[in-house]
C-alpha positions as CSV (number, residue, x, y, z in Angstrom):
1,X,-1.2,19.6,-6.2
2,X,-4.4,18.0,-4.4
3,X,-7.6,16.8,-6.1
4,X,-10.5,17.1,-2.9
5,X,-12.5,14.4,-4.6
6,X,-9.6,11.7,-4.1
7,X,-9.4,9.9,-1.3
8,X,-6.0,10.1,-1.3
9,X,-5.6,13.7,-1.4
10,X,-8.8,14.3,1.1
11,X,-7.4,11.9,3.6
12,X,-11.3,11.2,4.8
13,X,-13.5,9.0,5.2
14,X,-13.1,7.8,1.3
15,X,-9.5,7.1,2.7
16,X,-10.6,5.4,5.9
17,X,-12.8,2.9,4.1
18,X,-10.2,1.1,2.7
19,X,-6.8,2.1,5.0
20,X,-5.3,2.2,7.9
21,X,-2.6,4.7,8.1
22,X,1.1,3.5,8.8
23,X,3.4,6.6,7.9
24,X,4.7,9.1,5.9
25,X,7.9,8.4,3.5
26,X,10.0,10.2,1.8
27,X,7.8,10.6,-1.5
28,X,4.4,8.7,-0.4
29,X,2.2,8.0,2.4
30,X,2.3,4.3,3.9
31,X,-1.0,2.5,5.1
32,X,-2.2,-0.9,5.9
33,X,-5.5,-2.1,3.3
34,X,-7.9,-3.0,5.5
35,X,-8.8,-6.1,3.5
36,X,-5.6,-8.5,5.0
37,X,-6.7,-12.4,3.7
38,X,-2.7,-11.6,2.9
39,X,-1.1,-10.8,5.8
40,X,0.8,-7.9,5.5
41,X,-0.7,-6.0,2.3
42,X,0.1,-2.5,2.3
43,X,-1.1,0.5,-0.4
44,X,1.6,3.3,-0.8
45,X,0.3,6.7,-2.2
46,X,2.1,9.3,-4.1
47,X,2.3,12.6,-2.1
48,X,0.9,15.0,-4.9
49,X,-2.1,13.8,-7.3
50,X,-0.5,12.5,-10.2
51,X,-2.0,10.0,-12.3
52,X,0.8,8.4,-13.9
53,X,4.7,7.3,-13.1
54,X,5.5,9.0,-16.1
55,X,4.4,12.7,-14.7
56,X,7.1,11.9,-12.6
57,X,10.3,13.3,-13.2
58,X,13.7,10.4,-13.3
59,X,14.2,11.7,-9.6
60,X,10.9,11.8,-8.8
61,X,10.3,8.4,-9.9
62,X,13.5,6.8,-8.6
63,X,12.9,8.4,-5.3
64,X,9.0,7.1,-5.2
65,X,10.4,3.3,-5.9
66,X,12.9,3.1,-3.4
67,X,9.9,3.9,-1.0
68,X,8.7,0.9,-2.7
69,X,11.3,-1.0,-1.9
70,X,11.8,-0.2,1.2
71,X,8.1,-1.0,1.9
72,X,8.4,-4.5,0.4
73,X,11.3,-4.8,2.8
74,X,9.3,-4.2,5.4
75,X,6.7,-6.9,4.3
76,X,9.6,-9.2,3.8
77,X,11.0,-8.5,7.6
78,X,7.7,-8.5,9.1
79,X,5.6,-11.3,7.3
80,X,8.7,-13.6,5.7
81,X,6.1,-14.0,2.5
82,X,7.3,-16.3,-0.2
83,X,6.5,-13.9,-3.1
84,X,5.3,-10.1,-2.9
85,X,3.2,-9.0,-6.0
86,X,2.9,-5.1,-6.9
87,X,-0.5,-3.6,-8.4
88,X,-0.4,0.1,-10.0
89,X,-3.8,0.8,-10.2
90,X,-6.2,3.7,-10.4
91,X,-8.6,3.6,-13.5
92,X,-11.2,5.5,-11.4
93,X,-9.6,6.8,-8.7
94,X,-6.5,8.4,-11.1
95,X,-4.2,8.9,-8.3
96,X,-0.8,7.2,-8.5
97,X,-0.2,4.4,-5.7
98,X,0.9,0.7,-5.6
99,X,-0.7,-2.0,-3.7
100,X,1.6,-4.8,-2.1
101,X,0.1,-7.9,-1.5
102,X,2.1,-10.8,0.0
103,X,1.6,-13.7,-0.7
104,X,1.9,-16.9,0.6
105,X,2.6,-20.7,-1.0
106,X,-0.8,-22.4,-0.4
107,X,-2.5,-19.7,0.6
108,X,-5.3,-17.6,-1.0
109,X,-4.8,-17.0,-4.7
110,X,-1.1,-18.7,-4.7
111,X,-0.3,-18.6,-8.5
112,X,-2.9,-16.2,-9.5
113,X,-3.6,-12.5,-9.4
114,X,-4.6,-11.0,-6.4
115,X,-7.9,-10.1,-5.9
116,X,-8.4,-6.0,-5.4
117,X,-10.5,-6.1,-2.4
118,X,-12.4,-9.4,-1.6
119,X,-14.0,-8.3,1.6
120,X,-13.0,-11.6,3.4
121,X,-10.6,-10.4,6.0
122,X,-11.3,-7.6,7.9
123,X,-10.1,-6.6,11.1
124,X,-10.5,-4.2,14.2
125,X,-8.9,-1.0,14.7
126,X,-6.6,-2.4,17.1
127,X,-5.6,-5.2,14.9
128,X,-4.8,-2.4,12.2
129,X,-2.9,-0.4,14.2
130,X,-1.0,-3.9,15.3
131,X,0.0,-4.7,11.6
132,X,0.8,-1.1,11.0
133,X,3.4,-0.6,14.0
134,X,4.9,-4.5,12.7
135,X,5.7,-2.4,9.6
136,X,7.4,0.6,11.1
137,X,9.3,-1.7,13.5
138,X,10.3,-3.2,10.4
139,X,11.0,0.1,8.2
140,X,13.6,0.9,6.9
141,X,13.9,5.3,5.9
Protein backbone atom coordinates (compact mmCIF):
# COMPACT_ATOMS: atom_id res chain seq x y z
CA UNK A 1 0.00 0.00 0.00
CA UNK A 2 1.29 3.75 -1.01
CA UNK A 3 -0.05 6.94 0.45
CA UNK A 4 0.83 9.78 -2.70
CA UNK A 5 0.96 12.56 -0.16
CA UNK A 6 4.09 10.90 1.70
CA UNK A 7 7.16 11.57 0.73
CA UNK A 8 8.16 8.30 1.22
CA UNK A 9 5.75 6.64 -0.89
CA UNK A 10 5.91 9.59 -3.75
CA UNK A 11 9.67 9.31 -3.92
CA UNK A 12 9.64 13.29 -5.08
CA UNK A 13 10.66 16.20 -4.52
CA UNK A 14 9.12 15.89 -0.69
CA UNK A 15 11.70 12.96 -0.58
CA UNK A 16 14.55 14.85 -2.25
CA UNK A 17 14.46 17.69 0.31
CA UNK A 18 15.58 15.81 2.96
CA UNK A 19 17.46 12.50 1.22
CA UNK A 20 19.77 11.26 -0.77
CA UNK A 21 19.07 7.83 -1.98
CA UNK A 22 21.60 4.90 -1.12
CA UNK A 23 19.60 1.59 -1.87
CA UNK A 24 17.01 -0.70 -1.70
CA UNK A 25 17.01 -3.51 1.22
CA UNK A 26 15.33 -6.33 1.81
CA UNK A 27 12.26 -4.67 3.65
CA UNK A 28 13.09 -0.72 3.33
CA UNK A 29 14.69 1.82 1.26
CA UNK A 30 18.21 3.19 2.39
CA UNK A 31 19.21 6.98 2.04
CA UNK A 32 21.63 9.42 3.24
CA UNK A 33 19.72 12.68 5.38
CA UNK A 34 21.05 15.44 3.79
CA UNK A 35 21.58 17.30 7.10
CA UNK A 36 25.26 15.34 8.01
CA UNK A 37 26.76 17.70 11.22
CA UNK A 38 27.02 13.58 12.07
CA UNK A 39 28.81 11.98 9.67
CA UNK A 40 27.28 9.15 8.40
CA UNK A 41 23.41 9.64 9.48
CA UNK A 42 21.19 7.58 7.43
CA UNK A 43 17.05 7.45 7.36
CA UNK A 44 15.69 3.83 6.46
CA UNK A 45 12.03 3.70 5.24
CA UNK A 46 9.58 0.89 5.34
CA UNK A 47 8.63 -0.31 1.82
CA UNK A 48 4.75 -0.17 2.24
CA UNK A 49 3.07 2.93 4.22
CA UNK A 50 2.67 1.67 7.54
CA UNK A 51 2.51 3.88 10.45
CA UNK A 52 3.50 1.72 13.21
CA UNK A 53 6.09 -1.40 13.95
CA UNK A 54 3.23 -2.96 15.34
CA UNK A 55 1.19 -3.30 11.73
CA UNK A 56 3.95 -5.32 11.15
CA UNK A 57 3.68 -8.82 11.40
CA UNK A 58 6.74 -10.86 13.84
CA UNK A 59 8.31 -11.62 10.32
CA UNK A 60 7.71 -8.48 9.04
CA UNK A 61 9.15 -6.74 11.90
CA UNK A 62 12.13 -9.08 12.47
CA UNK A 63 13.02 -8.80 8.84
CA UNK A 64 12.73 -4.74 8.84
CA UNK A 65 15.35 -4.64 11.96
CA UNK A 66 17.90 -6.75 10.67
CA UNK A 67 17.95 -4.07 7.79
CA UNK A 68 18.44 -2.04 10.72
CA UNK A 69 21.13 -3.62 11.75
CA UNK A 70 22.71 -4.14 8.98
CA UNK A 71 22.60 -0.35 8.26
CA UNK A 72 24.12 0.48 11.70
CA UNK A 73 26.81 -1.88 10.55
CA UNK A 74 27.40 -0.11 7.79
CA UNK A 75 27.71 3.29 9.85
CA UNK A 76 29.99 1.35 12.16
CA UNK A 77 32.37 0.08 9.13
CA UNK A 78 32.25 3.26 7.31
CA UNK A 79 32.31 6.12 10.09
CA UNK A 80 33.91 4.00 13.22
CA UNK A 81 31.28 6.32 15.50
CA UNK A 82 31.54 5.81 19.25
CA UNK A 83 27.72 5.46 19.81
CA UNK A 84 24.88 5.22 17.03
CA UNK A 85 21.39 6.48 18.36
CA UNK A 86 18.05 5.28 16.54
CA UNK A 87 14.90 7.76 16.15
CA UNK A 88 11.32 6.15 15.10
CA UNK A 89 9.62 9.07 14.21
CA UNK A 90 6.74 10.18 12.10
CA UNK A 91 4.05 12.21 14.11
CA UNK A 92 3.16 14.14 10.80
CA UNK A 93 4.57 12.29 8.21
CA UNK A 94 2.93 8.67 9.69
CA UNK A 95 5.15 6.58 7.63
CA UNK A 96 7.30 4.03 9.52
CA UNK A 97 11.20 4.68 9.20
CA UNK A 98 14.16 5.05 11.61
CA UNK A 99 16.81 7.75 11.52
CA UNK A 100 20.46 6.69 12.51
CA UNK A 101 22.56 9.32 13.70
CA UNK A 102 26.19 8.64 14.69
CA UNK A 103 27.55 10.12 16.95
CA UNK A 104 30.76 11.12 17.94
CA UNK A 105 32.52 11.78 21.65
CA UNK A 106 32.94 15.58 21.64
CA UNK A 107 31.22 16.22 18.92
CA UNK A 108 27.80 17.96 18.26
CA UNK A 109 25.16 17.02 20.87
CA UNK A 110 27.58 14.16 22.58
CA UNK A 111 25.27 13.16 25.56
CA UNK A 112 22.14 14.54 24.34
CA UNK A 113 19.45 13.91 21.84
CA UNK A 114 20.00 14.49 18.48
CA UNK A 115 18.60 17.19 16.92
CA UNK A 116 15.94 16.15 13.84
CA UNK A 117 17.25 18.45 11.22
CA UNK A 118 19.45 21.45 12.32
CA UNK A 119 20.16 22.78 8.89
CA UNK A 120 23.95 23.20 9.78
CA UNK A 121 25.52 20.70 7.49
CA UNK A 122 24.67 20.43 4.15
CA UNK A 123 26.38 19.22 1.38
CA UNK A 124 26.54 18.86 -2.58
CA UNK A 125 25.22 16.29 -4.65
CA UNK A 126 28.46 14.87 -5.23
CA UNK A 127 29.31 14.78 -1.55
CA UNK A 128 25.92 12.81 -1.11
CA UNK A 129 26.47 10.47 -3.52
CA UNK A 130 30.17 10.04 -1.85
CA UNK A 131 28.71 9.17 1.72
CA UNK A 132 26.12 7.07 0.07
CA UNK A 133 28.52 4.73 -2.05
CA UNK A 134 30.83 4.68 1.63
CA UNK A 135 27.73 2.91 2.81
CA UNK A 136 27.12 0.32 0.18
CA UNK A 137 30.89 -0.40 0.15
CA UNK A 138 30.27 -1.00 3.55
CA UNK A 139 26.76 -3.01 3.29
CA UNK A 140 26.22 -5.87 4.31
CA UNK A 141 22.68 -7.78 2.44
Amino acid sequence: MKDNNCAYCAKNELLDAFAWPVCEMKTSFLYVFREQSKPGRLVLAYKDHVSEIVDLTDDERNAFMADVAAAARAIHKAYHPDKVNYGAYGDTGGHLHFHLCPKYKGGEEWGGTFTMNSGKTILTDAEYEAIAQKIRDNLEI
